[in-house]
C-alpha positions as CSV (number, residue, x, y, z in Angstrom):
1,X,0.0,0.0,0.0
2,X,1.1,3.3,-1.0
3,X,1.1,6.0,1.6
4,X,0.5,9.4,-0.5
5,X,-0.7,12.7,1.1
6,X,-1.8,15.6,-1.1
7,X,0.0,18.9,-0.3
8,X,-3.2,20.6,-0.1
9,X,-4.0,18.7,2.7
10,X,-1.0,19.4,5.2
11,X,-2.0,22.1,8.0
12,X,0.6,24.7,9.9
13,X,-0.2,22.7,12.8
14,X,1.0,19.7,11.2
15,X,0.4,16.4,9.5
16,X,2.1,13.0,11.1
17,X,2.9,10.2,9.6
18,X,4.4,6.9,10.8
19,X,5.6,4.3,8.7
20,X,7.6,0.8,9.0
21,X,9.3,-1.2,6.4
22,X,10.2,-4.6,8.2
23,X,12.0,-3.6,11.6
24,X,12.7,-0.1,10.4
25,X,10.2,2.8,10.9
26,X,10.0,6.6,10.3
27,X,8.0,8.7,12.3
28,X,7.7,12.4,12.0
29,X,5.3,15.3,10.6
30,X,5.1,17.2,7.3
31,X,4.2,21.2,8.0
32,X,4.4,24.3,6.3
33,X,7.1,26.2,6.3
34,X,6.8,28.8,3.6
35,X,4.2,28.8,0.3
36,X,5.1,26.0,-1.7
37,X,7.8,24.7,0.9
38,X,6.6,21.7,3.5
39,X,9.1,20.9,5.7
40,X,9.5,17.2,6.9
41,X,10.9,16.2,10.1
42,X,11.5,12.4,11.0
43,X,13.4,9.5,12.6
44,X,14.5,7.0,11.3
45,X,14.7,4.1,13.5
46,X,15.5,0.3,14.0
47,X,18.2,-2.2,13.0
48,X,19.2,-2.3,9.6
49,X,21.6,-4.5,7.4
50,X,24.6,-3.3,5.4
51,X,27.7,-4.3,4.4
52,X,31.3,-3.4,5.2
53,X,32.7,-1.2,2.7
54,X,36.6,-3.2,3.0
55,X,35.5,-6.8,3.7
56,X,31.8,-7.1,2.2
57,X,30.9,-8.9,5.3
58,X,27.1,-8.3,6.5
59,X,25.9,-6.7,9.9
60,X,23.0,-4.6,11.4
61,X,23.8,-1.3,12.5
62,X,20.9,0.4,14.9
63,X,19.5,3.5,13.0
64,X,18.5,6.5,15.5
65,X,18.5,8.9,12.2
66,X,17.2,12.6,12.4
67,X,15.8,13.7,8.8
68,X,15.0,17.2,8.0
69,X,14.4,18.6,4.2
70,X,12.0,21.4,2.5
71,X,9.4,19.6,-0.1
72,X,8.6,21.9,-2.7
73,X,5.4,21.7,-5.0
74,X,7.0,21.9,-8.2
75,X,10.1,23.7,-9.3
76,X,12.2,25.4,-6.4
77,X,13.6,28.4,-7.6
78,X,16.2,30.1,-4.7
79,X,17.7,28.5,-2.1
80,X,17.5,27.8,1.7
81,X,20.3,28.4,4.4
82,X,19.0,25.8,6.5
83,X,17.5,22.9,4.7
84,X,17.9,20.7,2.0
85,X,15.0,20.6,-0.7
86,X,13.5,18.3,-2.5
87,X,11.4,18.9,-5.7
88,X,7.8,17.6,-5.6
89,X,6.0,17.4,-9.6
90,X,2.8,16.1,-8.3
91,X,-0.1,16.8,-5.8
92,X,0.8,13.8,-3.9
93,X,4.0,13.2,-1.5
94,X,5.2,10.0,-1.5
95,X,6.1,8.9,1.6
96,X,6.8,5.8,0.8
97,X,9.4,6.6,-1.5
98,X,10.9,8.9,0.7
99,X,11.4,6.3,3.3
100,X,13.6,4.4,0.4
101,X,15.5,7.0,-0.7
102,X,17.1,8.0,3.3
103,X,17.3,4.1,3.6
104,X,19.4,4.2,0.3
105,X,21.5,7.5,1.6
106,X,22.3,5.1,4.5
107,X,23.1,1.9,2.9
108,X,25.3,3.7,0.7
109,X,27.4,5.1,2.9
110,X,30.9,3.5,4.5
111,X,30.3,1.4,7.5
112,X,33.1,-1.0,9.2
113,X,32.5,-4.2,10.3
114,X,34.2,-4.9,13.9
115,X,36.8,-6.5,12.0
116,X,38.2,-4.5,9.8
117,X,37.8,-1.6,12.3
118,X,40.6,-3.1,14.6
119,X,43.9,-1.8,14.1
């Protein structure tokens, strides 16, 4: 199931969302920040698996993630000192594939196994 929520429909006191993939959940609220900017704040949370950037070996690491960026309904023209943003070319945010893109950012990352961080 898709989880999809029209811009339209996100207040100044806030919208929250909660969501959970497996063991790993975000949980957080979409408000407005300025017109046309929604600003999304979130934790990500739980254990998730990746693999050592020197050996290949697999292991969990425990996310306890902050996420903060600016959704824009449509193009973004300008910039923010503050926040990242993120272009949004529909009347629906998906949450869903938001969730996969800061699990992707994470996974793609360097971690060390215990291993390989021993001297």
């Amino acid at each position: 199931m898709k989880t999809r929520v029209p811009f339209r429909r996100v207040t100044r006191d806030g919208h929250p969302f909660a969501l959970k993939h497996g063991k790993i959940g975000i949980e957080g609220s979409l408000r407005w920040y300025r017109p046309k900017l929604l600003l999304l704040e979130a934790v990500l949370s739980g254990p998730l698996e990746v693999d050592c950037y020197r050996c290949g070996t697999s292991f969990a690491i425990m996310l306890d993630e902050k996420v903060e960026f600016l959704l824009s309904e449509g193009v973004f023209r300008g910039q923010d000192e503050e926040y990242d943003v993120v272009e949004v070319h529909e009347e629906l945010i998906d949450l869903d594939a938001v969730f996969d893109s800061e699990i992707a950012l994470i996974e793609s990352d360097y971690h060390s196994c215990e291993n390989c961080k021993q001297p």
